[in-house]
N, C-alpha and C positions, 0 to 999 in steps of 0.2 A: 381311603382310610388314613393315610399319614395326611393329610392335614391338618387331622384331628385326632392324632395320636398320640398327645399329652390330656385325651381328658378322662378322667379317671370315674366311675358308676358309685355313684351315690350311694348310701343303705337307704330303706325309703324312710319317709318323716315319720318320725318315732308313734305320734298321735294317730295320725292317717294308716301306719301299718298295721297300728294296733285297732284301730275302726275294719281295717281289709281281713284281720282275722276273726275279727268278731262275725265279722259279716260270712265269712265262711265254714263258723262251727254249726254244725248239725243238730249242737243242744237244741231242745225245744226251751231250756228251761235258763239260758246262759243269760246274763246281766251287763250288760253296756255301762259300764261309768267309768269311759271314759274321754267322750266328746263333749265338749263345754256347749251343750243345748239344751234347753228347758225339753220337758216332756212331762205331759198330762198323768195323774193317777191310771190311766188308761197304759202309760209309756208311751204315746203315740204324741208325733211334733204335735203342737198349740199353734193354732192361728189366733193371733189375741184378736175379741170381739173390735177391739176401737181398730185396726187394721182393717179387717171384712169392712166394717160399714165404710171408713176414711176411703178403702178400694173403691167402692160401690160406686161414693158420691166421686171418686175423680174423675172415674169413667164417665158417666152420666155427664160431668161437667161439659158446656159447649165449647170450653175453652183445651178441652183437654187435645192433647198430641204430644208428639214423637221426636218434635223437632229439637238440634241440639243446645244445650244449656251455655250460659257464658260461661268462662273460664273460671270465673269464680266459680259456678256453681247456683243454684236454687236459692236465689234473694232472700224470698218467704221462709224458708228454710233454714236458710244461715241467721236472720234475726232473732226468728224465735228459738234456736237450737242456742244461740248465746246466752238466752236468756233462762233456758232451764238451766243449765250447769253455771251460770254467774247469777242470778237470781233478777225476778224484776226490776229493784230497786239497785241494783250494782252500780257502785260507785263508778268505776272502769267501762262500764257501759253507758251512765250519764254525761261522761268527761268524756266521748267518743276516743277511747283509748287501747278500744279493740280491735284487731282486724282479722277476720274472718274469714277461712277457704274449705271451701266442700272437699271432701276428701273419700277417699275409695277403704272406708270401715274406719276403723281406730289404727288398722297396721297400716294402711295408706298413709293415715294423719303424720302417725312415730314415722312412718320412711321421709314423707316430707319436712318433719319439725329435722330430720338428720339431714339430709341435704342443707336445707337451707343453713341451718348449726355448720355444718362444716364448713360451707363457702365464709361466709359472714360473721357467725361468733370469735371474738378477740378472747376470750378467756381462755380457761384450759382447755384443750380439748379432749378433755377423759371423762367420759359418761360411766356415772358410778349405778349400779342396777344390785336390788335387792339380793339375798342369796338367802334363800333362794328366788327365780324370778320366772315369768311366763317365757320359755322355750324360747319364743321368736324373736324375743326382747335384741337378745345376745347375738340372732342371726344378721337380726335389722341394722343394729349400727355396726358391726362386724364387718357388713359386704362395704358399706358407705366407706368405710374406710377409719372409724372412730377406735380411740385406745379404750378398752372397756374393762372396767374395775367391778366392785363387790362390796357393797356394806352387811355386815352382817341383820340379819331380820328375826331367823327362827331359830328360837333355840331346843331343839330337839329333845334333851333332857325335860324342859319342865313343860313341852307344850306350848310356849307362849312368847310372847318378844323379846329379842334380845336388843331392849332399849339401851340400855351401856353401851353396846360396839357398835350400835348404829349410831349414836351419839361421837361417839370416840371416831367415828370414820369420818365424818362429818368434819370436827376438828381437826384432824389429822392431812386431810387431803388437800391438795393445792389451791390458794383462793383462786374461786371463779370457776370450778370446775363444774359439772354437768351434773342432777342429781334426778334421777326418774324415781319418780313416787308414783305407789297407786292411787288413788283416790279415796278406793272404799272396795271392799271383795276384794282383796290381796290374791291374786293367784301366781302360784297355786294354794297358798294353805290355808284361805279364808278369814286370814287373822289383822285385824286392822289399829293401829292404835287409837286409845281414846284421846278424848279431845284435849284433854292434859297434855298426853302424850307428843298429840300432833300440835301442839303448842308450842312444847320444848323443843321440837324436829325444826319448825318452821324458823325462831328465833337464833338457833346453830347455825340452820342455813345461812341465814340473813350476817350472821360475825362472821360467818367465812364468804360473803359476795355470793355463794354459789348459785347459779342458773337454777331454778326449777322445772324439769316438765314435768307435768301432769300427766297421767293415762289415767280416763275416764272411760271405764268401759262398762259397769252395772251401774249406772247411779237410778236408783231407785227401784232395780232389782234385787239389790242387796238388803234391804230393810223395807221396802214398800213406799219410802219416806224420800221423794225427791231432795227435798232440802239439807235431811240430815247427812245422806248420802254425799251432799257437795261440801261437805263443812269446810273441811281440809280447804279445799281453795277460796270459797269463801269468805273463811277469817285471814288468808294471806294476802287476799286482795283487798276487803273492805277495811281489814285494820289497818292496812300500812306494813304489815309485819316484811313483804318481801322490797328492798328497795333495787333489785334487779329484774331483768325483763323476767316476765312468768309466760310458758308455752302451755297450754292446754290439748291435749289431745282427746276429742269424744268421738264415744260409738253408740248407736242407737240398734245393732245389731243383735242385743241380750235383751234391753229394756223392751223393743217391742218385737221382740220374734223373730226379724226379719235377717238372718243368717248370709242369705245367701243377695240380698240385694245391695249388701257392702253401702251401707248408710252411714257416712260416719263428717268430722270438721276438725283442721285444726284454728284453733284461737290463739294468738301472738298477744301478748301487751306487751311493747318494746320498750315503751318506758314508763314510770313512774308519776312520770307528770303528761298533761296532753302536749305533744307534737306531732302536728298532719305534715308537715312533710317526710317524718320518718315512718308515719303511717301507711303513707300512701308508695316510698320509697320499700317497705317491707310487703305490702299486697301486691308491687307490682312483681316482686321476686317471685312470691310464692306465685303468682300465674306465670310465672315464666317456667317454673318449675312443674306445673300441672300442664301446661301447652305442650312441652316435651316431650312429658311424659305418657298422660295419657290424652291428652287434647283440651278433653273439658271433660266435666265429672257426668255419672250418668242419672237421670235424672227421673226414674221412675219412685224408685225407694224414695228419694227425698219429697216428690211430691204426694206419697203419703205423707211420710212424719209430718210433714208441711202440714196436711190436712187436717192432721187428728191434734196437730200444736195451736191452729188456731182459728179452730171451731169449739167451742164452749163445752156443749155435749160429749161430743167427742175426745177433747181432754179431759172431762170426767172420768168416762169412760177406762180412758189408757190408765190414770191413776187406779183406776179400780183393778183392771186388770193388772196392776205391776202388785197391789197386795195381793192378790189371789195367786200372784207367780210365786211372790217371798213368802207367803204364811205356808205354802205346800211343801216348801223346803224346808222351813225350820220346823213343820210337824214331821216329817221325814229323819229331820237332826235329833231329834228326841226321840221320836220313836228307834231309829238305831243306838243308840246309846242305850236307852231301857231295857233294850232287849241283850245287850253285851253286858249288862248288869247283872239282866236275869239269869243270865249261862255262865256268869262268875268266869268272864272271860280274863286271864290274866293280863294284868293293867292297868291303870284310870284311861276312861273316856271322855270326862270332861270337856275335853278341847273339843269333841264332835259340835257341841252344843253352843260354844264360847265362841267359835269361828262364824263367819256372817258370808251370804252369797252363794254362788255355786258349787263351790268347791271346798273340801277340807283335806288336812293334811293330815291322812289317818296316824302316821307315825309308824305303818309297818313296811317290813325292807323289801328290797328288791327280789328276794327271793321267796318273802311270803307271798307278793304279786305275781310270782310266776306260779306258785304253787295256786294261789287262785284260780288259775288261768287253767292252766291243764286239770288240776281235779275238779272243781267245781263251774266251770265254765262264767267267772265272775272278772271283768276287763277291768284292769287299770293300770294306771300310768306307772310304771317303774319307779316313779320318786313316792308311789303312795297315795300321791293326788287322789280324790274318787270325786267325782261330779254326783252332787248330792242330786242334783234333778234327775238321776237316773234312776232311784229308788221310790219304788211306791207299793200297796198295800197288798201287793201281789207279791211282789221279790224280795220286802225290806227284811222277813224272816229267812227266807234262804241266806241270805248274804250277809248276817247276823250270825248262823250258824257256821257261813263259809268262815267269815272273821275268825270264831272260834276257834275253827279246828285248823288254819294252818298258824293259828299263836302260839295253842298249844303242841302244835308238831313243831315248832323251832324252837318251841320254853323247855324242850325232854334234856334231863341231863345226858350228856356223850359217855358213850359207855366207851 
């Protein structure tokens, strides 16, 4: 024991604890939202159809096995994974000014884009993260060893962006410092700015030098719309707007179901202009940084996505299936609202319907989630978070009513 008598018992992870009590209430009738997984009108996982058949045809394949991947990672895989989040015709991709590493989901890609940032980036090394922002954000460069700051995002009074202090942080912050963006589906509060917005964000960045990563984690879950979903980097990259390297982080783990097969890439542009020897000097890093750590990436998940990225059918397909993921949710956003409408729940809801993606940021506190919890058997995240895919034609009215009644049990005046 005293050799290991400085380590101190964790509390468990706040998301995962709160899944281990769900999973042990006896409700028949309790409500999950709050693990960030799609689930069917049914509430039961989805296997998206272009996954099942892409399965089918790999197995079937003569080529198919077991054997391990190169360091990089799944070729087929990483080309055409570049090309959905930078688009066909990308400028950065023409000018072979990409370089591309298979990574272990979207939190592998962020731990690797942090490694390699620490060793290597000359700028500041202070990663500025939304506030609020996805839980692990703050774990991931914490452990790495990064100074980690906060722009402001939500502002809780009106519901909606707080574009002025995200703007004002931007300026304010040290040139060259580190600036994680989401993409699209902001988690947790579902709120993204429009392209105005991501206009004026991207052109700040650019007077102050600062680094950009990306976390692309729904693109094309969030609105059904591949393209619209990548705007953000898209207009950073093909306009010229960023003249600093830009890091991408993508996950394929929401867009096609696949949770648990940690499919995910990071993309570097190092520089602005093309240069292969810094290219080739930045891929050898990131495989040295993947050899270490986990060898080589593994390669089942990617030889789906592979499959259903470039087979014709099959990519029809996945697009089909990413609207029928997004339209179940935003009829879900509306129908919850309607119904907080109809019970004259104290409040505007608005924002339910305004927010895009998985998640929204209900706006109620900590302690109306706990009262969810114990009286009505309805889960969610402490900050209020609720995973909209959790709701369907079964629950959306229980949880509707649960809304109601612990708003108005904290609106009673104190006697």
């Amino acid at each position: 024991m005293s050799y290991f008598a400085g380590i101190k018992e964790l509390p468990p992870d706040p998301l995962f604890g709160l899944k281990a009590r769900f999973v042990a209430d006896p409700r028949s009738d309790k409500v999950d939202l709050g693990i960030g997984a799609y689930r069917d009108n049914s509430g039961k996982p989805w296997i998206l159809p272009a996954v099942r058949l892409a399965e089918a045809q790999l197995v079937k394949s003569p080529t198919y096995n077991h054997e391990y991947l190169s360091i990089s990672g799944f070729e087929p895989f990483l080309n055409t994974a570049s090309k959905v989040i930078l688009g066909e015709n990308s400028k950065a991709l023409k000018e072979k000014r990409v370089v591309s590493q298979q990574s272990l989901s979207g939190t592998g890609a962020l731990h690797v884009a942090g490694v390699f940032l620490k060793e290597f980036y000359t700028g500041e090394k202070t990663i500025y993260l939304s506030k609020p922002t996805w839980a692990n954000h703050q774990q991931i460069f914490n452990t790495i060893g990064f100074k980690v700051d906060s722009y402001p995002y939500w502002n809780n009074d009106t519901k909606s962006l707080d574009l002025n202090g995200f703007l004002s942080t931007i300026k304010s912050a040290p040139s060259g410092s580190i600036f994680l963006l989401h993409a699209c589906a902001h988690n947790p509060t579902g709120l993204d700015p429009t392209q105005e917005q991501w206009k004026q964000i991207l052109k700040e960045l650019d007077a102050k030098k600062h680094l950009v990563l990306f976390d692309s984690a729904y693109q094309g879950f969030a609105s059904g719309d591949l393209d619209k979903d990548a705007f953000s980097i898209r207009y950073a990259i093909d306009e010229n707007v960023l003249s600093t390297p830009v890091i991408i982080c993508q996950s394929f783990a929401k867009n096609c179901g696949m949770y648990g097969e940690r499919v995910g890439a990071i993309h570097v542009i190092p520089s602005p202009e093309a240069n292969e020897p810094l290219n080739r000097a930045v891929k050898s890093q990131l495989n040295k940084i993947i050899r270490s750590e986990i060898s080589n990436p593994p390669a089942y998940g990617s030889k789906i996505v592979s499959t259903i990225l470039n087979d014709r059918a099959l990519r029809q397909q996945w697009e089909a299936d990413l609207v029928t993921m997004s339209s179940r949710i935003i009829k879900m956003r509306h129908k919850l609202q309607d119904l907080l409408v109809e019970l004259g729940t104290p409040g505007t809801w608005d924002h339910i319907v305004n927010q895009t993606g998985m998640f929204s940021f209900t706006g109620l506190t900590p302690e109306m989630v706990a009262r969810l919890e114990k009286t009505h058997g309805v889960y969610l995240v402490s900050s209020g978070r609720a995973s909209v895919a959790g709701l369907n034609d079964g629950n959306v009215e229980k949880v509707a009513k649960a809304f109601d009644e612990v708003v108005r049990f904290y609106s009673k005046p104190k006697l």
